[in-house]
N, C-alpha and C positions, 0 to 999 in steps of 0.2 A: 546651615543647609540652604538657606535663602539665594544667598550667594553662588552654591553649586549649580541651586535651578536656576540662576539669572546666567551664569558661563554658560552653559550645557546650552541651553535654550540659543544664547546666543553664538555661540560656534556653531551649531546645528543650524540655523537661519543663516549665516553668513556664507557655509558649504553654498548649500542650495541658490542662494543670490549668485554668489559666484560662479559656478556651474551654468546656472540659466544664464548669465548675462554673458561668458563667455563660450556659449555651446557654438556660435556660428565661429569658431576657431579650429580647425581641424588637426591642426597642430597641437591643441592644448588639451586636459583633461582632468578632472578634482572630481575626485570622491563624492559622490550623495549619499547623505543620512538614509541609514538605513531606519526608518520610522517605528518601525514594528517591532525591530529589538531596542531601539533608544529609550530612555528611561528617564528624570529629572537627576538621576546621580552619572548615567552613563552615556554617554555618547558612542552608535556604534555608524561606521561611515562602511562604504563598500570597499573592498580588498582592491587595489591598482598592481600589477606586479612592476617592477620598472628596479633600475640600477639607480644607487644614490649616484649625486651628481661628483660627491666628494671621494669618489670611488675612480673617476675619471683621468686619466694621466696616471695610474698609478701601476700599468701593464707592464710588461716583459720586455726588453728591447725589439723585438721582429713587431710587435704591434704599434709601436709607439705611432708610425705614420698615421694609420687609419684613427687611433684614439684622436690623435692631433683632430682630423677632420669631425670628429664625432662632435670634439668638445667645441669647435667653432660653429657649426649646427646647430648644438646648443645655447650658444651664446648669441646667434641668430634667430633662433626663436624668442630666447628669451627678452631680447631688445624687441620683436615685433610686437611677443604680447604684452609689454610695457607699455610701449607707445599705444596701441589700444585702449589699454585701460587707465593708462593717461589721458588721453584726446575724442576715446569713442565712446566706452560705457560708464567712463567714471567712474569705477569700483577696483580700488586699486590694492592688489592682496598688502597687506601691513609688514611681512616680514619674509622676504623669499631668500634668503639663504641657502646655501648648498644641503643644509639637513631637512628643509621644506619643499624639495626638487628635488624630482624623480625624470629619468627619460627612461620612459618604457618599451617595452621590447619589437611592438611597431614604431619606435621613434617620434614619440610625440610626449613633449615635455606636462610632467604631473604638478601639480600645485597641490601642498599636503599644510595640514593644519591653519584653521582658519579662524583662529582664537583675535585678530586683529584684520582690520578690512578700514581700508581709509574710504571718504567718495568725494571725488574731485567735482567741481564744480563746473560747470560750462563755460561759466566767464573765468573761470579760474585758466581752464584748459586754452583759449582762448589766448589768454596773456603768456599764456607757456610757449605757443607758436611765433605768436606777433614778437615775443621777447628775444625766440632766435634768430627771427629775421632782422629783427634793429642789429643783435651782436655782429648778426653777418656783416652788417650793411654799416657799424659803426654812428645807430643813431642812439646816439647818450641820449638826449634827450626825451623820445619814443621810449626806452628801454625804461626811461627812469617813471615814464606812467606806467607802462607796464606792472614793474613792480608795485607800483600802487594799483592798479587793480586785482593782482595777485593776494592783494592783502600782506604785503612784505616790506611795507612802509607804513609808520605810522603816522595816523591822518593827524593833519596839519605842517606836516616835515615839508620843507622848502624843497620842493623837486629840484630848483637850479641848482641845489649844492650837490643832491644827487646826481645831477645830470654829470657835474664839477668832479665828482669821486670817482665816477665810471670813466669817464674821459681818463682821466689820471692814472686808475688801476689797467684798464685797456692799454692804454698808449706805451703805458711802461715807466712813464715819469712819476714819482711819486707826488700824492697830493703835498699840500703847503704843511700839514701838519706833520707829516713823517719826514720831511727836510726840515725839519726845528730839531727834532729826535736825536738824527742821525749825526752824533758825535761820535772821536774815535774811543771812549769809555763805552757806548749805548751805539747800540748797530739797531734800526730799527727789522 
């Protein structure tokens, strides 16, 4: 039973985080706990009407044009509210799948189920941007702090060999290791 009231509690608190944090999205929309019927066994959220998203592409040939557009709409939304919640509130929903997304019938994509809710960090989100700009701009060795500030390098790792591995994997040459590999038995 412990256990049920520690889910419920925390689905129920992660709805409402998520809601508040992403209300100034006019594009987006999630469910609020309904308080007054919720219970420690029950979790009741408010009704969204919307089409699943996995329902998409799957019309009649004379619609097919307009779905096409529907489903890139959606896939433009859903990259914007990403980036958001990447880069601006740092509350990043944990599993958005097509059975967790809804586009609702005024067109604005639903975020359903909120049993997982990641939160990005500042400096984290930070190393996320500065990291695409080095890839642009082909600075190994920028990128290779980056990922150390990321937290995606473990500390004390010789950044120059990382700088040494991204050069390597970017450019297309394989690093020194996978040309030792690469016999015609073992294709790396």
């Amino acid at each position: 039973m412990g256990r049920t009231v520690r889910m419920a509690t925390a689905e129920a608190a992660n709805a409402t985080a998520f809601s508040t944090a992403h209300a100034h999205l006019p594009y987006v929309v999630a469910p609020v706990p309904v308080t007054s019927l919720t219970t420690c066994r029950v979790l009741v959220l408010e009704w969204i009407d919307g089409r699943a998203l996995s329902s998409m592409g799957r019309n009649a040939v004379g619609v097919q044009e307009q779905d096409a557009r529907d489903v890139l709409h959606v896939v433009q939304m859903g990259v914007q509210a990403s980036l958001v919640q990447l880069l601006q509130t740092g509350l990043l929903h944990g599993d958005p799948h097509p059975g967790n997304l809804m586009i609702t019938p005024g067109g604005r994509l639903a975020y359903l189920d909120f049993g997982s809710l990641c939160t990005v960090l500042p400096h984290h989100s930070e190393g996320m941007v500065a990291a695409l700009a080095h890839v642009a701009t082909e600075q190994w060795g920028l990128l290779a702090a980056d990922l150390q500030v990321m937290q995606l390098v473990k500390p004390g790792t010789n950044l120059a060999d990382v700088e040494a591995a991204l050069r390597a994997e970017f450019s297309g040459d394989p690093p020194p290791y996978r040309r030792l590999q690469q016999t015609p038995l073992c294709q790396a």
